[in-house]
C-alpha positions in Angstrom: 19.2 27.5 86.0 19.8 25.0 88.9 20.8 21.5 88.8 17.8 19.8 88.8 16.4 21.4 86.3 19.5 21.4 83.6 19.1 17.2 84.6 15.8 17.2 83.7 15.7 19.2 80.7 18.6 17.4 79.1 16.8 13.6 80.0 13.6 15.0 78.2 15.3 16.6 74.9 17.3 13.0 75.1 14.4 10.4 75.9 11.6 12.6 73.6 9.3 10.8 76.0 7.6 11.9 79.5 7.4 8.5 80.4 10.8 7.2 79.6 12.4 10.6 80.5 10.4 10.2 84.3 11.7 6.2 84.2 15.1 7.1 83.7 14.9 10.4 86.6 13.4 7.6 88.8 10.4 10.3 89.5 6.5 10.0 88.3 5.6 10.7 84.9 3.1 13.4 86.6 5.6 15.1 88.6 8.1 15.3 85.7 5.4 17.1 83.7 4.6 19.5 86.6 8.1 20.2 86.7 8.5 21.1 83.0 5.3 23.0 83.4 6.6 24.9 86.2 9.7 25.8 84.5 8.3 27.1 81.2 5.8 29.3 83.3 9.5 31.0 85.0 10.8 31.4 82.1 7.7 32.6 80.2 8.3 29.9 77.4 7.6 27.0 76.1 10.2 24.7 75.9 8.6 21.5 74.1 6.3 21.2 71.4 3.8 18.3 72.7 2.1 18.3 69.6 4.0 16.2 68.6 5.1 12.5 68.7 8.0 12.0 70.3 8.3 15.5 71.8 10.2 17.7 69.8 12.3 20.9 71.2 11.3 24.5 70.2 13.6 27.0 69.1 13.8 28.2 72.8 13.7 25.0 74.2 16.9 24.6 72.0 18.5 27.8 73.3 17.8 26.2 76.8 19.8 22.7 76.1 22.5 24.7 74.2 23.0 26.4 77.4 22.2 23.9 79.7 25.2 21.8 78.2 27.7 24.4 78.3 26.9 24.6 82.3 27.5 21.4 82.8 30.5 20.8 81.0 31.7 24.0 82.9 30.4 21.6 86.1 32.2 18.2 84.8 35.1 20.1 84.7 35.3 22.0 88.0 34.9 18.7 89.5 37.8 16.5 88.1 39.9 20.2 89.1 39.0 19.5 92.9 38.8 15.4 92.4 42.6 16.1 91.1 43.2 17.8 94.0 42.2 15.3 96.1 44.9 13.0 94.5 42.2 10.4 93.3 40.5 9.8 96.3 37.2 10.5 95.1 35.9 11.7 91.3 34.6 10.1 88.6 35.9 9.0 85.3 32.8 8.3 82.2 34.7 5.7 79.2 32.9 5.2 75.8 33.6 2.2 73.7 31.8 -0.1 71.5 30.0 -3.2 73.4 32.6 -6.0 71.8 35.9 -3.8 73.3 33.8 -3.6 76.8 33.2 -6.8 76.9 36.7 -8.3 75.2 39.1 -5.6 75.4 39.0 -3.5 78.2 37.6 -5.7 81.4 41.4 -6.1 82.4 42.7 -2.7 82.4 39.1 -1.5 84.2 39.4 -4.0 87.1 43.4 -3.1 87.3 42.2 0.4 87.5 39.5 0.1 90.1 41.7 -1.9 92.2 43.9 0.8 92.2 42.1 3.5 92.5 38.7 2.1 94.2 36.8 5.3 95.4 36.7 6.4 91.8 33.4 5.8 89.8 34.2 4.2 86.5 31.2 4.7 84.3 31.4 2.6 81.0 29.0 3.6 78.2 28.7 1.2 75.3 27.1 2.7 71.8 27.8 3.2 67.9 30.9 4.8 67.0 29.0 7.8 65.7 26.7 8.0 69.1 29.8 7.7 71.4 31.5 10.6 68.9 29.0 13.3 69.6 29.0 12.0 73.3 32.7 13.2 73.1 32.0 16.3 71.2 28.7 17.2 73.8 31.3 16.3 77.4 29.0 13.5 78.3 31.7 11.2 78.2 35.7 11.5 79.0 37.2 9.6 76.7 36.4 7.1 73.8 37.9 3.9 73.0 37.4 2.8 69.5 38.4 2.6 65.9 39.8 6.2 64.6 37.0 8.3 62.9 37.4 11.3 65.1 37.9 14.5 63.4 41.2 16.0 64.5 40.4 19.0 64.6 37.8 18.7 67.5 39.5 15.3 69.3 42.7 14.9 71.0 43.8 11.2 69.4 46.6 8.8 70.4 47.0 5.5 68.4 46.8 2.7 71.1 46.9 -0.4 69.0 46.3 -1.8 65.4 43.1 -4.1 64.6 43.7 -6.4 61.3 40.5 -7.9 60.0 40.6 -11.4 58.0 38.1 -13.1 55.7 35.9 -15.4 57.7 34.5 -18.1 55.9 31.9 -20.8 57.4 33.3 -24.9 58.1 32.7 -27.1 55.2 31.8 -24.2 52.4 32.5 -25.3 49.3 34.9 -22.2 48.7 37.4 -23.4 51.3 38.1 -26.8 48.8 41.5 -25.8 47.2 42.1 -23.2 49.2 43.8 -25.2 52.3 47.4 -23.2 51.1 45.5 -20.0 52.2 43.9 -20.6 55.7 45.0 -19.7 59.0 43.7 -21.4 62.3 43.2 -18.5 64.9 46.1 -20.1 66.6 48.1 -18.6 63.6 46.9 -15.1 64.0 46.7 -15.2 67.6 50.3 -16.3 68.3 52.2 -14.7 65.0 53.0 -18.7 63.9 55.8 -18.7 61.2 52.8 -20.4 59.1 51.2 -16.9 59.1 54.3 -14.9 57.5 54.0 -17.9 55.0 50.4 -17.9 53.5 49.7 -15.9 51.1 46.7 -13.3 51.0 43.5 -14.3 49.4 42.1 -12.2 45.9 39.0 -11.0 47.8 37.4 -10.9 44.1 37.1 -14.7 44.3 34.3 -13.5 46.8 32.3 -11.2 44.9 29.1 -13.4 43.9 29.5 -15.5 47.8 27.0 -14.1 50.3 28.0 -11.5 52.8 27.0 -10.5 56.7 28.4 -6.8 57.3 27.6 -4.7 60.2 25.0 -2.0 60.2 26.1 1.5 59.6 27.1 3.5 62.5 28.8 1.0 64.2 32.7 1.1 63.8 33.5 -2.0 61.4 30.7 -1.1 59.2 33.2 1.5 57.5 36.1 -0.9 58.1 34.0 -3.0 55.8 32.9 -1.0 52.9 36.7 0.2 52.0 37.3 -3.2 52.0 35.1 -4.1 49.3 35.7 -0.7 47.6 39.4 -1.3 47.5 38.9 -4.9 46.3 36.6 -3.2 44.0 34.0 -5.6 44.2 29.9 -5.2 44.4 29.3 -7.5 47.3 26.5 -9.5 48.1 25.3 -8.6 51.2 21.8 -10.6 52.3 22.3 -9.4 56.6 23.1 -6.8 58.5 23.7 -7.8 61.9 24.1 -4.6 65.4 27.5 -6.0 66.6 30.6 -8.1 65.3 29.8 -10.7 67.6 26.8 -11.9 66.2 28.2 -11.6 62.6 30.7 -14.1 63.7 28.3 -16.5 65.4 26.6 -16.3 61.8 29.0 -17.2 59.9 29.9 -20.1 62.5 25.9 -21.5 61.6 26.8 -21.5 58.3 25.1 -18.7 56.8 27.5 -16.6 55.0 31.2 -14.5 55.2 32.2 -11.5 56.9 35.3 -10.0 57.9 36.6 -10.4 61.7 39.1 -8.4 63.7 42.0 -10.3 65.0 40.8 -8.6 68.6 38.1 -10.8 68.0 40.1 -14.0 67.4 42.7 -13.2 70.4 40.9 -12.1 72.9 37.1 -13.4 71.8 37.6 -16.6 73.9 36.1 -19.0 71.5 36.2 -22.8 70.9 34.9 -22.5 67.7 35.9 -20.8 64.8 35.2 -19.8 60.7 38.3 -20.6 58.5 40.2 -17.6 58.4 41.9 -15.9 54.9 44.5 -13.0 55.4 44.0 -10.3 53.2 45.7 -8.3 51.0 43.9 -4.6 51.4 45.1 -1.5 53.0 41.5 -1.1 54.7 41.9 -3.8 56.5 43.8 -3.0 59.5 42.5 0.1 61.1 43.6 2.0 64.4 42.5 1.5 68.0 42.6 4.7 69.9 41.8 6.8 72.9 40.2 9.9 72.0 39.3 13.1 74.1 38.0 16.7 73.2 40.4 19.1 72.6 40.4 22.3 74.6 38.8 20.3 77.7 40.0 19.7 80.7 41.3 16.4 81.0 41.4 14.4 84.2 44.1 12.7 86.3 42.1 9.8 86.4 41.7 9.6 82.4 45.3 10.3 82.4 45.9 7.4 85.0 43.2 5.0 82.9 45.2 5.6 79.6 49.0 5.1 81.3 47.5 1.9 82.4 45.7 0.8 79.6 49.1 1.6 77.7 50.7 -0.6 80.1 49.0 -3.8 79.4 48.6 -3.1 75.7 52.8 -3.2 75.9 53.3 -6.3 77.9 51.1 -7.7 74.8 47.6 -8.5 76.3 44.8 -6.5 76.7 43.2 -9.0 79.0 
């Protein structure tokens, strides 16, 4: 089983597509499917059923990936042995994290790191919590950056920070009349004001028949959410689902409806414009930050020197 064609195989059982898998290869869709053909003639198998659409593996084609993954985890981890060796002159290091924290939370520590260590090559994946999670489990990324779901059992976790999420609630709603004793400004939750230890939390049930914007499941506040309501045991109204926490907020900023917003978010988001904000009072709603890493792998000097530095800048107080 050579290189090539572990890389190929794997593309294919990932894309489901000849076309997209020869796209991504940066090869011909006909030369991809000689390959393939090639390959299942050497090994006396077929590997894909192409009666269907997308392609779908067959039970050996399965067997193949299994095996092919295990070779190149065995690969991934020869390499960051000798990249170690070379005291970080040359290697690569593969970071998973959600789209908001690599865009908000982690372009700081990633330039600090490159600077340092320049012939490195930093490769940032951005996906749903549950996408990046079997990317841990299946060695195609290093480490993962995100709210803790990971089992551990399988992961290697260390708490980097705390995320608190607040009721967000549009300019000029109705609900906010009466309620001035409860808001916070996001200079409040941003610099700790003695205002904030003041205010009291909102009764989230006050909510219950007010529209709602969550995020989609499978992305990391989605959860957050749902214990929320569960622990405020109320039967929300939801009427959007939106991909990312970002546009949620942007919603709720054109008036549309609530949501919940992590103070990450309201720090480090770089807005002008903001919802009113309510603190509340529910266990759910601060959640963990964390770097996690599959146990029983071997884990590089430059993930090691990523996470002392990340650490670093998270202690000085600023992720940015």
């Amino acid at each position: 089983m050579t290189s090539q064609q572990i890389e190929y195989i794997l593309v294919l059982a990932e894309e489901r597509n000849f076309s997209k898998a020869a796209k991504r290869l940066f090869v011909t869709q006909p030369s991809l499917s000689q390959f393939i053909r090639n390959l299942e003639y050497q090994l006396k198998t077929v590997l894909f059923d192409r009666s269907t659409s997308p392609l779908k593996l067959t039970p050996a084609g399965e067997a193949f990936v299994k095996a092919a993954r295990k070779i190149q985890a065995i690969e991934n981890e020869l390499n960051y042995e000798l990249a170690d060796l070379s005291d970080l002159q040359v290697g690569e290091l593969t970071i998973g994290t959600s789209p908001f924290r690599a865009s908000f939370l982690l372009t700081k520590s990633i330039a600090a790191f490159h600077k340092k260590y320049p012939r490195i090559k930093l490769n940032i994946i951005t996906d749903s919590i549950n996408a990046l999670s079997n990317s841990l489990l299946e060695g195609n990324i290093d480490i993962c950056i995100d709210t803790n779901i990971f089992d551990p059992k399988i992961f290697q976790v260390e708490i980097l920070s705390d995320e608190t999420y607040y009721l967000a609630v549009p300019k000029g709603h109705p609900f906010n009349l009466e309620r001035e004793n409860l808001q916070l400004t996001p200079e409040d939750i941003t610099y700790d004001s003695d205002y904030y230890y003041q205010v009291d939390a909102l009764d989230l049930s006050l909510c219950e028949n007010h529209p709602f914007i969550i995020v989609e499941p499978g992305q990391s506040p989605h959860n957050v959410f749902i214990e929320i309501f569960k622990e405020s045991n109320i039967n929300p109204n939801i009427i959007l689902y939106s991909s990312q926490i970002e546009t949620a907020f942007h919603w709720v900023l054109s008036g549309i409806a609530f949501t919940f917003i992590p103070d990450t978010l309201i720090r480090f988001g770089n807005y002008a414009d903001h919802p009113v904000y309510y603190k509340l009072n529910n266990e759910h709603a601060t959640n963990e930050i964390v770097f996690a890493s599959k146990k029983n792998r071997y884990l590089s000097k430059a993930a090691h020197e990523y996470i002392v530095l990340l650490k670093k800048l998270i202690g000085q107080g600023t992720w940015l």
